[in-house]
C-alpha positions, 0 to 999 in steps of 0.5 A, spaced: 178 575 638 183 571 641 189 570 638 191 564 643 185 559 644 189 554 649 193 561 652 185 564 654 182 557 656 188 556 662 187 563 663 180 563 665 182 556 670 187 559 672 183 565 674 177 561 677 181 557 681 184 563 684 178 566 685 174 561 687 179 554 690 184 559 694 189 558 688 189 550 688 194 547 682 192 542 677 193 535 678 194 535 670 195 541 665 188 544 664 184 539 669 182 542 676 179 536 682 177 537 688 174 533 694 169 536 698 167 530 702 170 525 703 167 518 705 175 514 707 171 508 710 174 501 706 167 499 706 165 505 701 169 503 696 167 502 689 168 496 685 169 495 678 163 495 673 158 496 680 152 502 677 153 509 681 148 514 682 151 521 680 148 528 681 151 534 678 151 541 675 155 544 669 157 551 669 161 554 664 166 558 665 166 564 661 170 569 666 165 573 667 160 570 671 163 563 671 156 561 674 152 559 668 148 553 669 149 548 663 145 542 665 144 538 673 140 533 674 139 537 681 131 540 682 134 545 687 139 547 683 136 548 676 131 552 681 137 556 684 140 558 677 132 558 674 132 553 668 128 550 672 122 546 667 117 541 670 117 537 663 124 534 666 126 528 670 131 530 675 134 524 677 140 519 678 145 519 673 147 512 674 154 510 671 157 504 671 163 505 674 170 504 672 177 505 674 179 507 668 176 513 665 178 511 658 173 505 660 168 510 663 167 514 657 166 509 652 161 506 657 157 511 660 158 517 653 161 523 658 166 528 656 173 526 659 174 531 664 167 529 668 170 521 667 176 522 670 173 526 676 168 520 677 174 515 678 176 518 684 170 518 687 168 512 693 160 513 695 157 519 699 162 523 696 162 530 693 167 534 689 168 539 684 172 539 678 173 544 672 178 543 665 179 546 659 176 544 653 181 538 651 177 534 657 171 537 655 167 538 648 173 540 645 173 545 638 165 543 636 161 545 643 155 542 645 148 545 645 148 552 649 156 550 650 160 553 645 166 550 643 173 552 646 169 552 654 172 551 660 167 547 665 166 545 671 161 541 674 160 539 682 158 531 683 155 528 688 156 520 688 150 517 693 151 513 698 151 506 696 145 501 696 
């Protein structure tokens, strides 16, 4: 049992980012971003309202092993992590990209947190980004994610067309 929800949650980022990101801070209380690649070309950028190709993992954080995979639209990866089913398409998430993450939600049906890593992006770039349940699916969960869970997901935004 714990007795302070939102104490535990920041806890278990604070741990991941110390374990896994060298300690880095968050950019807001409870959301964690991180760019793996970065494209600065201006010609990359991406414009308001154009659809984007976005593959990704989701990982829960647990504080245990911090690696249980969730969902990826990824083959390799759903391989690596054994969830691997034929039945499944592994392709593109195509989301229409928005600067403003609020926008990006209604628009595309993303938890808050995964919207907001989103809008930071360019094409061809990677990044990492993990929050609390407050950017995520909140008190109610989601399939095989519990309610209350730290997530983190790693995106990758392809290249433009």
């Amino acid at each position: 049992t714990v007795d302070d929800i939102e104490k535990y949650e920041y806890s278990l980022l604070e741990d991941y980012a110390r374990k896994y990101w060298n300690g880095i801070d968050s950019t807001q209380r409870g959301y964690y971003f991180i760019k793996l690649k970065e494209n600065l070309a201006e010609s990359d950028t991406i414009v308001e309202g154009s659809t984007i190709d976005v593959f990704y993992s989701g990982h829960i954080i647990d504080g245990i092993t911090d690696n249980f995979l969730f969902d990826t639209n990824i083959a390799d990866t759903a391989r690596v992590y054994r969830r691997y089913n034929s039945s499944n398409q592994y392709s593109a998430l195509s989301v229409t990209f928005k600067k403003d993450p609020n926008e990006s939600i209604s628009a595309n049906s993303l938890v808050d947190g995964f919207a907001m890593a989103i809008s930071e992006f360019n094409y061809g770039e990677e990044g990492v980004v993990f929050f609390c349940s407050d950017y995520g699916y909140e008190d109610s969960g989601s399939g095989s994610i519990p309610g209350y869970c730290p997530l983190v997901f790693y995106i990758r935004v392809a290249d433009k067309k």
